[in-house]
TORTORTOR-43782 format. One line per 10 residues: their letters; for each residue x, y, z of N, C-alpha, C. Coordinates in nm, 4 decimals, always signed. Layout:
A) X:Y:Z:X:Y:Z:X:Y:Z | ...;
***
This chain:
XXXXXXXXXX) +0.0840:-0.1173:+0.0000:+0.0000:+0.0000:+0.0000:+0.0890:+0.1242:+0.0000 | +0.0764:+0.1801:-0.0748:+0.1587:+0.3367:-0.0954:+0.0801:+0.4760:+0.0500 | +0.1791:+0.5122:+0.0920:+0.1790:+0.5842:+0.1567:+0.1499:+0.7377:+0.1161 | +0.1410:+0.8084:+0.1533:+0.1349:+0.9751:+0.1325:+0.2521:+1.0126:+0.2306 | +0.3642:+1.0911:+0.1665:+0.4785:+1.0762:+0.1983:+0.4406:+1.2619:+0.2013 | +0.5088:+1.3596:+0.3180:+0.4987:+1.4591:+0.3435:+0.5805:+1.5304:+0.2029 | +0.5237:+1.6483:+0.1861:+0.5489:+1.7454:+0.0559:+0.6693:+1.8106:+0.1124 | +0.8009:+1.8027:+0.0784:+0.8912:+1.9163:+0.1515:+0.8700:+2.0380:+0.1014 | +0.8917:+2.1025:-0.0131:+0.9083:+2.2253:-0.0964:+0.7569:+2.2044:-0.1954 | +0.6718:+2.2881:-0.1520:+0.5270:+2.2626:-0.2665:+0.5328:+2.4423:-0.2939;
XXXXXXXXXX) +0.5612:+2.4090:-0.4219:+0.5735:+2.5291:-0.5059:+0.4651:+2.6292:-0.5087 | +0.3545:+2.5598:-0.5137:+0.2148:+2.6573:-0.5440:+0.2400:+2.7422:-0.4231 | +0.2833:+2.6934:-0.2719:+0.2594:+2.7771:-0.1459:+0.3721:+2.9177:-0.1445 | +0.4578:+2.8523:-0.2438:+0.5659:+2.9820:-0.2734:+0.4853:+3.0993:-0.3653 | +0.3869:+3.0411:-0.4567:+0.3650:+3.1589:-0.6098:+0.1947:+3.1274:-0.6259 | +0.1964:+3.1705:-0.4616:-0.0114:+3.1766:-0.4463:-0.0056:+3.3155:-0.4249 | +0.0895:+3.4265:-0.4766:+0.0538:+3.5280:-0.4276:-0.0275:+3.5797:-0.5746 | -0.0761:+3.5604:-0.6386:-0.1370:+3.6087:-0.7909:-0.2682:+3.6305:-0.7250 | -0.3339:+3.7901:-0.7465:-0.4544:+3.8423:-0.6463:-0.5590:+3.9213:-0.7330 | -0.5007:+3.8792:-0.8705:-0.5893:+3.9880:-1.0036:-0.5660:+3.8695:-1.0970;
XXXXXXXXXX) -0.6827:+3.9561:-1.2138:-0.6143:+3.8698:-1.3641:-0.5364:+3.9104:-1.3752 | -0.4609:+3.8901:-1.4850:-0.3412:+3.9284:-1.5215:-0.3338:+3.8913:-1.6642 | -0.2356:+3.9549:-1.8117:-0.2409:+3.9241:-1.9203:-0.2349:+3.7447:-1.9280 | -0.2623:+3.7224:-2.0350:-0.2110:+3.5715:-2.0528:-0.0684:+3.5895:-2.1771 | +0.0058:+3.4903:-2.1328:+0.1277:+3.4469:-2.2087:+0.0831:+3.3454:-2.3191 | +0.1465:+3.3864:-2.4550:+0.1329:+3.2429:-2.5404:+0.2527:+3.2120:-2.5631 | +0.2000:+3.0662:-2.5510:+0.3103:+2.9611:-2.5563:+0.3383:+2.9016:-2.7145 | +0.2082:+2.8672:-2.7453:+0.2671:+2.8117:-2.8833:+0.0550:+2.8794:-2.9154 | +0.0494:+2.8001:-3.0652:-0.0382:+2.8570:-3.1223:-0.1440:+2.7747:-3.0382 | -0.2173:+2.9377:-2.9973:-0.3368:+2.9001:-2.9069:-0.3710:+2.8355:-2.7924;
XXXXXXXXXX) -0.1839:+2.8324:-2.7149:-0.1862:+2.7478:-2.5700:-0.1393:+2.9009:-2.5191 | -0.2061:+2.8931:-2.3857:-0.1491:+3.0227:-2.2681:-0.1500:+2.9782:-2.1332 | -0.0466:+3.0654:-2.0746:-0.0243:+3.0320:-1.9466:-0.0721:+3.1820:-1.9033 | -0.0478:+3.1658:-1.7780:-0.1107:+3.3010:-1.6955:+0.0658:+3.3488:-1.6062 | +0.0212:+3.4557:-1.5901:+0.1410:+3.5062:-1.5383:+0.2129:+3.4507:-1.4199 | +0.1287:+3.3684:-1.3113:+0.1880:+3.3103:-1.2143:+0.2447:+3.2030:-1.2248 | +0.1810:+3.1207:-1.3538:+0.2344:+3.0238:-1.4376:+0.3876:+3.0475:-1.5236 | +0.4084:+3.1652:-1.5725:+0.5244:+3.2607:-1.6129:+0.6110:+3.2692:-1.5399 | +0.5879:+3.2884:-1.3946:+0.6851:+3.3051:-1.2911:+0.7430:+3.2149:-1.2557 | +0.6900:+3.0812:-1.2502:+0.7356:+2.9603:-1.1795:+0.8403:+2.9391:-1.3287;
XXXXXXXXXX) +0.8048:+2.9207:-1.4465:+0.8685:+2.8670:-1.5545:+0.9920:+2.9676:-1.5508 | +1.0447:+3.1117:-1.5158:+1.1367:+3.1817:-1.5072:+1.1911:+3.1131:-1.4111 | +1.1651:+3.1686:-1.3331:+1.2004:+3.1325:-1.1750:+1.2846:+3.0013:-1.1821 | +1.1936:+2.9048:-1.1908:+1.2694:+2.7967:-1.1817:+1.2689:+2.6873:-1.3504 | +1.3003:+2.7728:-1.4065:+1.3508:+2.7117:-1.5356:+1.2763:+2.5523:-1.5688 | +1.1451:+2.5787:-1.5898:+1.0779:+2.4760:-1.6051:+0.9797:+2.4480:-1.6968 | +1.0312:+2.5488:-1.8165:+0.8973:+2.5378:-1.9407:+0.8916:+2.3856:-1.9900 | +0.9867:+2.3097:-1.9990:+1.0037:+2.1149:-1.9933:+0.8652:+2.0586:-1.9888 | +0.8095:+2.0999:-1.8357:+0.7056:+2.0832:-1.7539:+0.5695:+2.1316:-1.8520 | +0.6081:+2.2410:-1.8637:+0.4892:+2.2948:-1.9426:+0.4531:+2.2661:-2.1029;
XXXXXXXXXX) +0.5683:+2.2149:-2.1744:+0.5281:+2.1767:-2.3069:+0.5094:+2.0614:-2.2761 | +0.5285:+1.9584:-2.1643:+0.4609:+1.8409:-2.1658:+0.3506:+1.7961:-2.1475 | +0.2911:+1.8971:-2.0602:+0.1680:+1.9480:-2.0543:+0.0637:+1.9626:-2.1497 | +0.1023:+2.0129:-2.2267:+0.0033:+2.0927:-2.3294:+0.0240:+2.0288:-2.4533 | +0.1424:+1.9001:-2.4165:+0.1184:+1.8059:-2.5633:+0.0433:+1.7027:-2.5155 | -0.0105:+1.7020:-2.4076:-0.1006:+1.6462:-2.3489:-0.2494:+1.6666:-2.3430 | -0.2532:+1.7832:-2.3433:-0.3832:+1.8299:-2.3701:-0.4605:+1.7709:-2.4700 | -0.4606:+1.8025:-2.5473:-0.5753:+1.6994:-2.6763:-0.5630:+1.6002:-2.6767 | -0.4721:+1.4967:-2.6293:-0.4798:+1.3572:-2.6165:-0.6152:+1.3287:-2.5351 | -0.6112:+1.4150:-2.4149:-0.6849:+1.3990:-2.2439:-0.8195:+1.4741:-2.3294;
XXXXXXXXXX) -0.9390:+1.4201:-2.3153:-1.0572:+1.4839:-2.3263:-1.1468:+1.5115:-2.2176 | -1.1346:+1.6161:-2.1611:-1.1691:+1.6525:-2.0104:-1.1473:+1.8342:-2.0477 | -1.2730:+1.8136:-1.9591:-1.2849:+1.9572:-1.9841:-1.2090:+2.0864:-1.8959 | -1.1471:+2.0262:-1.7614:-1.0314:+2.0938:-1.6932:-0.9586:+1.9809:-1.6394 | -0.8517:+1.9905:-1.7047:-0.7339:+1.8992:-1.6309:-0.6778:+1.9683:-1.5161 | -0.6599:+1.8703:-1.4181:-0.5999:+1.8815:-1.3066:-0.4431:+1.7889:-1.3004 | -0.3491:+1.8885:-1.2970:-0.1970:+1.8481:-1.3564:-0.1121:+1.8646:-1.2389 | -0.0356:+1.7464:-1.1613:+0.0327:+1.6893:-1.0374:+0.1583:+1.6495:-1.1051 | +0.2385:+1.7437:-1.0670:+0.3912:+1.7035:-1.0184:+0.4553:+1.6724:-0.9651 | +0.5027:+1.5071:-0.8834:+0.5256:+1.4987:-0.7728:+0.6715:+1.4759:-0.8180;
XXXXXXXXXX) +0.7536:+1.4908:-0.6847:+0.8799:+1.4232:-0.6687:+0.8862:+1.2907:-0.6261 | +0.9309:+1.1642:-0.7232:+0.9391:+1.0546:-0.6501:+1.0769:+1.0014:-0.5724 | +1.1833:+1.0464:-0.6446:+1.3198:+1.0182:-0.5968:+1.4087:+1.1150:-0.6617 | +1.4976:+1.1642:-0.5974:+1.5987:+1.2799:-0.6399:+1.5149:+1.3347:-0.8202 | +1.5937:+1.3262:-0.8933:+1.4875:+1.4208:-1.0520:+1.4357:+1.3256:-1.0928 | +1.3343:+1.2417:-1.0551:+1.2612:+1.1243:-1.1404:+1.1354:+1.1920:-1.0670 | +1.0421:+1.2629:-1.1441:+0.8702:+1.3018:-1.1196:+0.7793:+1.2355:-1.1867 | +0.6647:+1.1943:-1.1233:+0.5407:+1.1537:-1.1652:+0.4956:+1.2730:-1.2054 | +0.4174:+1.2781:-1.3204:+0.2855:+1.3995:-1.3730:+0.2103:+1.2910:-1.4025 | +0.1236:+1.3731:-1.3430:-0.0432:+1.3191:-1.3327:-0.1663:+1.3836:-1.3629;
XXXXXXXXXX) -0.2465:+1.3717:-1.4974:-0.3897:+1.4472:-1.4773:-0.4812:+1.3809:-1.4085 | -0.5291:+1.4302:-1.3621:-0.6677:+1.3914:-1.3274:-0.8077:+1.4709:-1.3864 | -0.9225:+1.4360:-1.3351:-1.0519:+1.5259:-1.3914:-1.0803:+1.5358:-1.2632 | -1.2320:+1.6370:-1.2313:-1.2839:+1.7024:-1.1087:-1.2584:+1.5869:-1.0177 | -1.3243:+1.5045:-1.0871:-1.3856:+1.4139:-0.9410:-1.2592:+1.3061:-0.9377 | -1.1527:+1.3567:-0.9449:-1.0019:+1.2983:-0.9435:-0.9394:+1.1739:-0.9950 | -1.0412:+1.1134:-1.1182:-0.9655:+1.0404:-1.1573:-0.8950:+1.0369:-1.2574 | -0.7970:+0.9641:-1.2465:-0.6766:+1.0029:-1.3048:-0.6909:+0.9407:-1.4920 | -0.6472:+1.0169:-1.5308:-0.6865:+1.0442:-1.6843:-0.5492:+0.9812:-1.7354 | -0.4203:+1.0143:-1.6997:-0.2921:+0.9888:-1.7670:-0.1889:+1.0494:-1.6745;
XXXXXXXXXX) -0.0828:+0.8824:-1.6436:+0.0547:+0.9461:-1.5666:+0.1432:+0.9097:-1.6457 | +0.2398:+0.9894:-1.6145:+0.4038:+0.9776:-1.6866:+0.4695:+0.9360:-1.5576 | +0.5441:+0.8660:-1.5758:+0.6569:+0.8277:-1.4446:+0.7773:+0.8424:-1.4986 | +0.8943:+0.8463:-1.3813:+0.9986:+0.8761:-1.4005:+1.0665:+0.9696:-1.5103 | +1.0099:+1.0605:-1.4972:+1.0471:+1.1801:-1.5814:+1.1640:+1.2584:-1.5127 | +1.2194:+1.2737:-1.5811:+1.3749:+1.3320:-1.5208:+1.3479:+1.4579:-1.5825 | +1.3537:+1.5663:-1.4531:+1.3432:+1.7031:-1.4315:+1.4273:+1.7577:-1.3137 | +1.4846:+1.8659:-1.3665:+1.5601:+1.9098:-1.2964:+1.4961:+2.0624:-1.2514 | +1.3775:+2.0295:-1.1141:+1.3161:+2.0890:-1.0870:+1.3491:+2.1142:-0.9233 | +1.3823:+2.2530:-0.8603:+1.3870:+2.2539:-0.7291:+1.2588:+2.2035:-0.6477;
XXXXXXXXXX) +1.1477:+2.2156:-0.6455:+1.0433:+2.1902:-0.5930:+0.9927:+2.0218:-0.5896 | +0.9612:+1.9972:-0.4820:+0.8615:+1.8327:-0.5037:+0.7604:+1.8357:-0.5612 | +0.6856:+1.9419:-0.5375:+0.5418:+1.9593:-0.5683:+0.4938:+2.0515:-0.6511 | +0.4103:+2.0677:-0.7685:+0.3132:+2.1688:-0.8006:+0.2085:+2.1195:-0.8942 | +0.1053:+2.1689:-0.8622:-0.0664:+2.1601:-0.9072:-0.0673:+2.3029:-1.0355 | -0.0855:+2.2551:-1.1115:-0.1638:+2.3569:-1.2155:-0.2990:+2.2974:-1.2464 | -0.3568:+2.3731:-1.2929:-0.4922:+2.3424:-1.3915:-0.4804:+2.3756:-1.5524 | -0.5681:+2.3631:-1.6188:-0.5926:+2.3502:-1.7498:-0.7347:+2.3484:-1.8216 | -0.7257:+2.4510:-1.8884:-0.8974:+2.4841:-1.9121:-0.8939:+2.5825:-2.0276 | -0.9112:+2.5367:-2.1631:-0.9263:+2.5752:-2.2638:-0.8274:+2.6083:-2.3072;
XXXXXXXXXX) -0.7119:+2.5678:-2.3381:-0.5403:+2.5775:-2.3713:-0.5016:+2.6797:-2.2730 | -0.5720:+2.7189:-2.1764:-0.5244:+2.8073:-2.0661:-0.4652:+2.7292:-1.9359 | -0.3281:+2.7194:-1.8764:-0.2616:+2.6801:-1.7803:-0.2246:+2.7935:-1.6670 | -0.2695:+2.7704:-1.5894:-0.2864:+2.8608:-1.4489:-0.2779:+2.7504:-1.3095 | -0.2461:+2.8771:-1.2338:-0.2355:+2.8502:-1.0910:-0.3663:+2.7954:-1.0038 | -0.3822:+2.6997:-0.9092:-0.5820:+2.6642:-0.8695:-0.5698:+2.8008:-0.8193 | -0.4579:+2.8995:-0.7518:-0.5248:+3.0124:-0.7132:-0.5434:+3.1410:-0.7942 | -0.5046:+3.1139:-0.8877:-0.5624:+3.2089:-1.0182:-0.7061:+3.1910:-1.0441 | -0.7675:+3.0380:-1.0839:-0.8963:+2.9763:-1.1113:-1.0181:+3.0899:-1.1387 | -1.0342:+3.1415:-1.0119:-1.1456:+3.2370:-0.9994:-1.1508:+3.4006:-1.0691;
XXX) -1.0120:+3.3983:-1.1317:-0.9980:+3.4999:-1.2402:-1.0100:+3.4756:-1.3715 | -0.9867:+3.3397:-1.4032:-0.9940:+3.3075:-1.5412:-1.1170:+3.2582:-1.5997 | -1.2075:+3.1439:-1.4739:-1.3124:+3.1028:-1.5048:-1.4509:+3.1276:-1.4109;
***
């Protein structure tokens, strides 16, 4: 039985400060991120994360993906979508990322990638 192993570094609690809309960023034709989404990919050099994402998107038919980054062992991460009612749509394992953080949650909702605490500005 797999455990729930404590989050050391969960990124979202660092870059929940986003308190307005804000422009959207495009990424490629007709995918956007939101600016708090912008920050984390500067910040910590992680657009990797995000085009894997969004070549994901049209595969996943769900109308908001819910997108989990975990740390499983030193740079080997699980990404995980899920849908509302959390089941899981598609994981990648052992993805080698060279990401400071264990943890971060985005969403996904109409080629738009944002923060859950953005959510209530976009939709």
């Amino acid at each position: 039985m797999k455990t729930n192993k404590k989050i050391r570094n969960n990124a979202n609690e660092l870059y929940n400060v986003c308190i307005r809309k804000e422009k959207l960023i495009t990424i490629k034709s007709n995918c956007f991120i939101t600016e708090g989404v912008s920050e984390i990919v500067e910040h910590e050099h992680c657009s990797n994360i995000i085009e894997l994402i969004f070549n994901q998107y049209d595969l996943i038919k769900c109308e908001i993906q819910y997108w989990y980054i975990i740390r499983e062992k030193n740079d080997f991460f699980t990404i995980e979508c899920k849908d509302s009612k959390g089941k899981v749509l598609n994981t990648i394992s052992n993805v080698i990322i060279d990401f400071y953080f264990d943890y971060l949650h985005l969403l996904l909702k109409n080629k738009i990638l944002f923060l859950p605490v953005e959510e209530e500005f976009y939709f």
